[in-house]
Short mmCIF file of the C-alpha atoms (twelve columns), coordinates in Angstrom:
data_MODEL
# 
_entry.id   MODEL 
# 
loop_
_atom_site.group_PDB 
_atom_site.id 
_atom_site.type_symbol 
_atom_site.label_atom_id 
_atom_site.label_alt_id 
_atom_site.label_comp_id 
_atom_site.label_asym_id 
_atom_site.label_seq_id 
_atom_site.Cartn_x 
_atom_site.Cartn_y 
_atom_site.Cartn_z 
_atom_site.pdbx_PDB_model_num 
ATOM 1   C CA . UNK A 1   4.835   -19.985 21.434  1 
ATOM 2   C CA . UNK A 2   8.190   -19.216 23.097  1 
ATOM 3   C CA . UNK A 3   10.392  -16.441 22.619  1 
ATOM 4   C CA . UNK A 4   12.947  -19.534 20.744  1 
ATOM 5   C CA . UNK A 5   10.482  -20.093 18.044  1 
ATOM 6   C CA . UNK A 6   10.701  -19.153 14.479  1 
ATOM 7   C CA . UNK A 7   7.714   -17.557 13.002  1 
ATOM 8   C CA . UNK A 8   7.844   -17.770 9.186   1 
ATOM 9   C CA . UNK A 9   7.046   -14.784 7.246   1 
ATOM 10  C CA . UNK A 10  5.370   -14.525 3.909   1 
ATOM 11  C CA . UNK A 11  6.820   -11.953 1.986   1 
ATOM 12  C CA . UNK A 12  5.560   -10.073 -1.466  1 
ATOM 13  C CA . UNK A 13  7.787   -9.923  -3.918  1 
ATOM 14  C CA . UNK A 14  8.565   -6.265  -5.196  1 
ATOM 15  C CA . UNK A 15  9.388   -7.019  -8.550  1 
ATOM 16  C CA . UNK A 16  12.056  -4.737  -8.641  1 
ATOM 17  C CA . UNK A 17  14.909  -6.159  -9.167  1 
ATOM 18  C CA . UNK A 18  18.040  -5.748  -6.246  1 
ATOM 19  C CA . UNK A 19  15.105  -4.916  -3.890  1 
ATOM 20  C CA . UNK A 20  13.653  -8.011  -2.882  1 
ATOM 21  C CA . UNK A 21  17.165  -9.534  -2.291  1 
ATOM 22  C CA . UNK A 22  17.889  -6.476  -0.057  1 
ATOM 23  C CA . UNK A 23  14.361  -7.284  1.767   1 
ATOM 24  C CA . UNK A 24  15.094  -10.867 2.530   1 
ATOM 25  C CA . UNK A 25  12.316  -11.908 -0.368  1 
ATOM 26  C CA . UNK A 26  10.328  -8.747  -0.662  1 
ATOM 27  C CA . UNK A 27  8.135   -7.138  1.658   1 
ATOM 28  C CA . UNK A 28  6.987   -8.511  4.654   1 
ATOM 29  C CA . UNK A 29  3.135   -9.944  4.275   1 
ATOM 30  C CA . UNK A 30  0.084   -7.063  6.429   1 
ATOM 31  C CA . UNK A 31  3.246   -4.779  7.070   1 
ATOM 32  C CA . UNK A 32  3.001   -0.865  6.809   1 
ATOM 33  C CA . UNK A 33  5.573   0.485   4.813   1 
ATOM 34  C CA . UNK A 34  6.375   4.578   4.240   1 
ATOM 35  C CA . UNK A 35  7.675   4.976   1.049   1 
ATOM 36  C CA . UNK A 36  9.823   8.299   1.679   1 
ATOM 37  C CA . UNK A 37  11.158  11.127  -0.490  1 
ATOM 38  C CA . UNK A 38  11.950  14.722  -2.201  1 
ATOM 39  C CA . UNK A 39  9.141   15.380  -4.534  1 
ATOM 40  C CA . UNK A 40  10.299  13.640  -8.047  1 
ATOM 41  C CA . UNK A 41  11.862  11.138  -6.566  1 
ATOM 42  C CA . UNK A 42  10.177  8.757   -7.582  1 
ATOM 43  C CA . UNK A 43  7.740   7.336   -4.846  1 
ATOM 44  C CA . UNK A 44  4.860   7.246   -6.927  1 
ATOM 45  C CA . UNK A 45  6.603   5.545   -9.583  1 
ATOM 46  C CA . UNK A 46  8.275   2.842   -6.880  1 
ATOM 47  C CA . UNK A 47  4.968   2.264   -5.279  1 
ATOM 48  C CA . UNK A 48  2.953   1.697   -8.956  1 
ATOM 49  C CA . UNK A 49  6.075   -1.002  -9.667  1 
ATOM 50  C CA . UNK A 50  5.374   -2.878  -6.471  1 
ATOM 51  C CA . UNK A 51  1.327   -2.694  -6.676  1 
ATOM 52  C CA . UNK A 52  1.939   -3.885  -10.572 1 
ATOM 53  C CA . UNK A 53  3.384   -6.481  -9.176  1 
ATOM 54  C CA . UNK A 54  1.950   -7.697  -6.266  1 
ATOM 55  C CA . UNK A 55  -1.773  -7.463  -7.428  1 
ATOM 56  C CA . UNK A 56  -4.148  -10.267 -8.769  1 
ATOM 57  C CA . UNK A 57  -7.796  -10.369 -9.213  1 
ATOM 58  C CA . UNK A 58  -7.754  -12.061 -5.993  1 
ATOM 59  C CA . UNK A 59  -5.884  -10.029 -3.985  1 
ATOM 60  C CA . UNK A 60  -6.079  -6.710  -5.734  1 
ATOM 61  C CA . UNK A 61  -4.097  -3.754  -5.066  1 
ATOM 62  C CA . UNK A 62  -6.130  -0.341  -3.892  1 
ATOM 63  C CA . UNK A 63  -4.701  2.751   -4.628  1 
ATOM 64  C CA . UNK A 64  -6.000  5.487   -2.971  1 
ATOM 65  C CA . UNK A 65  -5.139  9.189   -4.133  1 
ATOM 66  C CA . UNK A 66  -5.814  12.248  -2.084  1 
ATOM 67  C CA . UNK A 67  -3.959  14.720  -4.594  1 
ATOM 68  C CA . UNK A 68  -6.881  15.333  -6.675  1 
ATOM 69  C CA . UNK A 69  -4.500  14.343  -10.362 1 
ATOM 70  C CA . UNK A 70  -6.543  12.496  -12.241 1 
ATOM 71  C CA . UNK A 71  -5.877  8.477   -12.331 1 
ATOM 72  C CA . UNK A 72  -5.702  8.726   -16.036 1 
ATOM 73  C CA . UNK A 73  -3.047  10.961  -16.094 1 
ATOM 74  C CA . UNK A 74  -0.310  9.011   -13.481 1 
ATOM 75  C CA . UNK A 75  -1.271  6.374   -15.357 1 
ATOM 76  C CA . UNK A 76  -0.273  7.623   -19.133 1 
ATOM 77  C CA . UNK A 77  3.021   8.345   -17.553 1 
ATOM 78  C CA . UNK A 78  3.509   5.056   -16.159 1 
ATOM 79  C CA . UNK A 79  2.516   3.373   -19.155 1 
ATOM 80  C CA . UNK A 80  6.191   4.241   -20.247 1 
ATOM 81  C CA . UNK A 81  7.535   1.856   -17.667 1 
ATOM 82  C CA . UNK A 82  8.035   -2.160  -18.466 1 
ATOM 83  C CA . UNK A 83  6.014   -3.145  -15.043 1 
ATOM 84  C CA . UNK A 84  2.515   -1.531  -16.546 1 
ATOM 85  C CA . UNK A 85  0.148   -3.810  -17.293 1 
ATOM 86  C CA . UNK A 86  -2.890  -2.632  -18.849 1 
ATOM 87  C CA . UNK A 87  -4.770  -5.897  -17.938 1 
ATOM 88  C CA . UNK A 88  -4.724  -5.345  -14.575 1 
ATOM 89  C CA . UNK A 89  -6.466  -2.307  -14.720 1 
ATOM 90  C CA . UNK A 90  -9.994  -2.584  -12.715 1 
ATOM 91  C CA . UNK A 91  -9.479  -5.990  -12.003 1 
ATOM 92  C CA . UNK A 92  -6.285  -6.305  -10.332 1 
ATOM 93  C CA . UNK A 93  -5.387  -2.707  -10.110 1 
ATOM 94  C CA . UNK A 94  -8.331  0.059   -8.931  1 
ATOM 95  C CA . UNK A 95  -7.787  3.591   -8.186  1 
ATOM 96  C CA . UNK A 96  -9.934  5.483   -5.825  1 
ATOM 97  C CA . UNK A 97  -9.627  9.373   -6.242  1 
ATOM 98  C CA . UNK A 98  -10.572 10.921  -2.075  1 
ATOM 99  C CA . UNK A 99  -9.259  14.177  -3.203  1 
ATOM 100 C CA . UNK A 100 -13.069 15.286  -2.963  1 
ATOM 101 C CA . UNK A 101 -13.419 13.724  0.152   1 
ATOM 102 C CA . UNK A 102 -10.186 15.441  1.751   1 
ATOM 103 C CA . UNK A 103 -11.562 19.020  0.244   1 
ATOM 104 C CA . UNK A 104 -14.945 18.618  1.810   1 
ATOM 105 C CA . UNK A 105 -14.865 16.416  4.853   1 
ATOM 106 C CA . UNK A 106 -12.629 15.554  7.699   1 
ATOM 107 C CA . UNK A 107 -10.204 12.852  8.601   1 
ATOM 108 C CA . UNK A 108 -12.561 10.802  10.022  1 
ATOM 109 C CA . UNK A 109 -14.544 10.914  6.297   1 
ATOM 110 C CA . UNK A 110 -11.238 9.893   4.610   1 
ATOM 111 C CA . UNK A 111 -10.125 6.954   6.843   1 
ATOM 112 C CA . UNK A 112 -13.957 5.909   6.881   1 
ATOM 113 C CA . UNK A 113 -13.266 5.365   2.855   1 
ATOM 114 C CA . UNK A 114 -10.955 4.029   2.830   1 
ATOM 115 C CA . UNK A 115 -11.917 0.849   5.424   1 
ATOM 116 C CA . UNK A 116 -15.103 0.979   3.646   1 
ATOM 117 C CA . UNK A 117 -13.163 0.081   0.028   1 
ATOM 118 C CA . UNK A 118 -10.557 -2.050  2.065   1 
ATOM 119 C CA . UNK A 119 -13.438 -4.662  3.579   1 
ATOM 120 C CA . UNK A 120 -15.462 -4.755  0.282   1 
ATOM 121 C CA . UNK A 121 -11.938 -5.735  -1.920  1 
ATOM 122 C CA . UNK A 122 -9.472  -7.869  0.752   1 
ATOM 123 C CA . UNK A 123 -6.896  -6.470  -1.223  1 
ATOM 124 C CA . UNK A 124 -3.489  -7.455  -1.055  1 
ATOM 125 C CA . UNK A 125 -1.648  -4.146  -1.097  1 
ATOM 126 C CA . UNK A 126 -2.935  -1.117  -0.090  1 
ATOM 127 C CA . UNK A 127 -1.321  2.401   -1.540  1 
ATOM 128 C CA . UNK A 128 -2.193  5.674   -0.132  1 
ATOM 129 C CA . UNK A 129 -0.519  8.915   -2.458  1 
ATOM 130 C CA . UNK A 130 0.272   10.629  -0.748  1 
ATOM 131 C CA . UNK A 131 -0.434  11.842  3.317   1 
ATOM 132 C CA . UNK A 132 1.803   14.311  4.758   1 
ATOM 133 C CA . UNK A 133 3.091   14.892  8.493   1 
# 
């Protein structure tokens, strides 16, 4: 391959709507992407409308919490929100609470978990709520 040639790129449609036009398509297929913001601005939200979206039994979307808030209640709020799909849920869509894992082990632990749930699920989309610098 020479520097000349085009390499196609799949990308993953966001399903929301503007962003995948601003994207070229949506987002780029196996890229890492920081969702960035002030608390309540919605990143959470955002990153549940994109996983919603982007996740099928096949390629299922993993989200990983480390906050220790329950999965049940992020997802009564989003429930409010066109994008929810209750079907999903479990098949499509899993949530994996590491907040236990953060509180009583170290990084390694936590990234160890996470690989472990990533190789067992070849998931298409991979959310971690939320890390901090």
């Amino acid at each position: 391959m020479t520097v000349q040639d085009k390499v196609s790129i799949q990308t993953l449609p966001t399903g929301v709507p503007g962003l995948d036009e601003i994207l070229g398509g949506g987002l780029p297929e196996f890229s890492f992407n920081i969702i960035a913001g002030a608390p309540g601005g919605g990143k959470t939200t955002l990153a549940h409308q994109i996983m919603f979206a982007i996740a099928t039994p096949e390629r299922p979307a993993l989200y990983f919490t480390v906050l220790g808030e329950p999965a049940i209640k992020m997802l009564r709020y989003q429930q409010q929100f066109q994008f929810f799909d209750q079907t999903k849920l479990n098949t499509s869509v899993r949530f994996i609470n590491l907040s236990q894992v953060v509180l009583n082990q170290d990084l390694n632990a936590v990234l160890e978990e996470i690989v472990k749930e990533v190789e067992a699920a070849s998931p298409g989309i991979v959310v971690v709520d939320s890390f901090r610098t």
